[in-house]
Structure formats: structure tokens, C-alpha cells
Wavefront OBJ file of the C-alpha trace (Angstrom):
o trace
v 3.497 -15.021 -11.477
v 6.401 -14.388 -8.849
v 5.222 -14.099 -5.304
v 4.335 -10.397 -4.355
v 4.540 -9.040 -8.364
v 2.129 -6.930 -9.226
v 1.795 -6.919 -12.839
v 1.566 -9.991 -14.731
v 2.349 -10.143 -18.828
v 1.106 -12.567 -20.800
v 3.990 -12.621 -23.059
v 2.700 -14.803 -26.018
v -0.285 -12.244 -26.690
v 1.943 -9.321 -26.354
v 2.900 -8.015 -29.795
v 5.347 -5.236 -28.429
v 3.544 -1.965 -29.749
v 5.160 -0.363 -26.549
v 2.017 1.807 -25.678
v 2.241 0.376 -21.732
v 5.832 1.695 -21.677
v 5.566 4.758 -23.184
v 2.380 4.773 -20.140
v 3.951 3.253 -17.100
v 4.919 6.795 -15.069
v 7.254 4.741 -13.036
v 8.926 3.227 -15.866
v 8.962 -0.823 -14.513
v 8.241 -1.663 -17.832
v 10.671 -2.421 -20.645
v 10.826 -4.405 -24.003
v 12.846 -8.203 -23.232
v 15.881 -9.377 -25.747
v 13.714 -12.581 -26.634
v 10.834 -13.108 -28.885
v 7.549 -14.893 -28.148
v 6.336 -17.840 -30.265
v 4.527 -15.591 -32.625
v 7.646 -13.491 -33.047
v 7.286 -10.259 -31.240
v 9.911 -8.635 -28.520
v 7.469 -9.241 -25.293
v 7.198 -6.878 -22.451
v 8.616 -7.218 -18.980
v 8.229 -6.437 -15.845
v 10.742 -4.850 -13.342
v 9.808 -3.411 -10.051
v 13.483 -3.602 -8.263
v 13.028 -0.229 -6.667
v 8.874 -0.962 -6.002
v 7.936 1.888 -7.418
v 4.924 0.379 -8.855
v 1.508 1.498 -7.584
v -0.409 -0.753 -9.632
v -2.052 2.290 -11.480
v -2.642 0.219 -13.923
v -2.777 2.314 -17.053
v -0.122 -0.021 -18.765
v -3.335 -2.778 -18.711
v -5.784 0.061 -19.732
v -3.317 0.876 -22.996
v -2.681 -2.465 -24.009
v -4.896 -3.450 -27.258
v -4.160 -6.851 -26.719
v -5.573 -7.660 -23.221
v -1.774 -8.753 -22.229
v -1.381 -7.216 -18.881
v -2.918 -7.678 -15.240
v -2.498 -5.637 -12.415
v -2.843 -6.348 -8.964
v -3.229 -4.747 -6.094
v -2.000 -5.517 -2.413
v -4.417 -6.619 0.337
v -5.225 -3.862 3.062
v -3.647 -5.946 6.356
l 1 2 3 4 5 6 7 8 9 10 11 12 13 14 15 16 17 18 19 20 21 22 23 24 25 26 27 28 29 30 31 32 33 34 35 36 37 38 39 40 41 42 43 44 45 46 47 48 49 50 51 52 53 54 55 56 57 58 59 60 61 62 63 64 65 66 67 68 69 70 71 72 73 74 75
């Protein structure tokens, strides 16, 4: 996971059913042009505006466990 990312996908469990985009109220969440090993479009990932508030509802949706969400340390 990148440095500072708040949502991690674990693309090779992913089987693009789309339920955390159609979820994700900020919409940093989008279906790639490649395919995992099993086949399936995967889900990424893209916060360039940081709109993300790691909600987390796109983790709560996903069936297959896919998705973590973090959350930023109080300094």
C-alpha cells in the first residue's frame, strides 16, 4: 500500500460486482482496464482530490472481504 492511502484492494479476491462503487459517496473508486489472475476487472483506488473520509462503506459492501480502510492518526 502507497504511503498515506487509505483504502487498500486486494485485487486478486476482488471479483468486480461493483457494489463498493456504486457505495463510495465520494466516488474514489472505479473498475481498472486489467484483469486479476482469476479473471475479473479489479477495483481501484483514486483519491487525487482526497476526498476520501475513510467511511468505509465500500469495505462494509464488499462480499468478498477485498477492501481495507484506514484511518489517519489524531497528531
Amino acid at each position: 500500500m502507497n504511503k498515506g492511502q487509505k483504502v487498500n484492494i486486494e485485487k486478486e479476491k476482488c471479483k468486480s460486482c461493483g457494489y463498493c462503487i456504486h457505495f463510495c459517496n465520494k466516488g474514489n473508486l472505479s473498475l481498472s482496464k486489467a484483469v486479476n489472475t482469476r479473471g475479473y476487472l479489479y477495483i481501484e483506488f483514486n483519491d487525487k482530490e482526497n476526498k476520501c473520509n475513510s467511511c468505509a462503506l465500500c469495505a462494509l459492501m464488499c462480499p468478498e472481504a477485498a477492501i481495507e480502510v484506514y484511518k489517519e492518526e489524531k497528531k
